[in-house]
N, C-alpha and C positions, 0 to 999 in steps of 0.2 A: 511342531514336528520338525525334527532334524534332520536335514537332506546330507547323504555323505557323496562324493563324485567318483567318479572311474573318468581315469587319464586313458583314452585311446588312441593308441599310435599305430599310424598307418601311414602307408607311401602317398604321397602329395599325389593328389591327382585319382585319390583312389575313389570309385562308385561307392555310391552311399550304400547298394546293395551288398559292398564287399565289408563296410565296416559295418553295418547290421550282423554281416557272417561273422565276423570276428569277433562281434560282441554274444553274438549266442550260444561260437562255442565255449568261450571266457565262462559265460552260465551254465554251458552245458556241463564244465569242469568241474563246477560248484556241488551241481550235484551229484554226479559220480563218483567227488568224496565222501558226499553226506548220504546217501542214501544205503549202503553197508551196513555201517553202522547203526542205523536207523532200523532197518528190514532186520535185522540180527537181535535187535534189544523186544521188537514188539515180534517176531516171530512166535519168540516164550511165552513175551503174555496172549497173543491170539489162540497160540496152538497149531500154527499152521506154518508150512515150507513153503516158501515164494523159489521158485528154480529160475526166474530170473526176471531182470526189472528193463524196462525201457523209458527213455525222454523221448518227446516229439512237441512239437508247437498244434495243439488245439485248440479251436478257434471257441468251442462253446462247451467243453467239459475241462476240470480239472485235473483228470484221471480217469482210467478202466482197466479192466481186469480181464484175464484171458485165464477160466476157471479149467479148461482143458489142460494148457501149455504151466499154469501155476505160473503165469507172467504178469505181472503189476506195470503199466504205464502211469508216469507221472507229467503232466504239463510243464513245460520248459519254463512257464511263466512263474510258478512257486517259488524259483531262485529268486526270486524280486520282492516275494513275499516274506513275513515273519516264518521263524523255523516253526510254531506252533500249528501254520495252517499246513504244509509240509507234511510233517508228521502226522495231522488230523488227516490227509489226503491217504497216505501210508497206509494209516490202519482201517481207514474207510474201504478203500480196495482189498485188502488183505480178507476183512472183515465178508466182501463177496467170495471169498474160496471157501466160506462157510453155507451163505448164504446167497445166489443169486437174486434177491428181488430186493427191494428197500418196502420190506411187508413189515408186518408189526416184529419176527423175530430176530429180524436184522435189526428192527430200531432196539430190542432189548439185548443184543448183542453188542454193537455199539453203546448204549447205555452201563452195561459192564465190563466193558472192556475199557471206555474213554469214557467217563460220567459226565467232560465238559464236553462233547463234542458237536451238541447244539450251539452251544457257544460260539466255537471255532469256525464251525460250518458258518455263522452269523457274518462273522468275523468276515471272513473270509467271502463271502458274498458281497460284502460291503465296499470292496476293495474292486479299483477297474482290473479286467484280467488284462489290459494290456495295457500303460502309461510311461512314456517316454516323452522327454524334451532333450532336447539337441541344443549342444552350444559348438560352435566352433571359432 
């Protein structure tokens, strides 16, 4: 596996709490590009209007859905992930403005809409939600 680095620069002397901050909103930027575009392409294929998306750091979900507001929350932690689990999170949530439960016609929803999404989900499971090393 090929590790790539992010240079962060910060004022000497600065709280490690402060460079955590800096570096989450660096991810938070990440996804604010990608997820547009994202919400836009599976829109079509879902069939459904998302009115608007939120990041937050969650400790033990990768995402939910606010079926009222038509608002998708995505895990800040995904930007650290492959875009495949990203996008499988996307249409996972989406997929709840259809169907609130994970009952059998959300798994057949999901099965038509993403036919790898057990996959991803695997995938994505497999992976720590939070892994950081620090060098300084």
């Amino acid at each position: 596996m090929q590790h790539s680095a992010i240079l962060l620069y910060v004022r000497p002397g600065s709280a490690l709490e402060k460079k955590q901050s800096v570096l989450d909103e660096w991810y938070r930027r990440q996804l604010k590009v990608a997820l547009p575009d994202l919400i836009a392409l599976w829109e079509k294929r879902v069939g459904v209007r998302v009115n608007e998306f939120g990041i937050k750091k969650m400790k033990t979900k990768w995402g939910a859905c606010n079926s009222d507001a038509r608002r998708i929350w995505v895990n800040l932690e995904l930007a650290k992930k492959p875009k495949e689990c990203l996008e499988y999170i996307v249409v996972h949530e989406m997929v709840h403005l259809l169907e609130h439960h994970h009952n059998e016609r959300f798994m057949a929803l999901m099965d038509d809409i993403l036919p790898k999404w057990r996959s991803l989900r695997d995938d994505l499971n497999r992976l720590p939600v939070k892994h950081e090393e620090w060098e300084y």
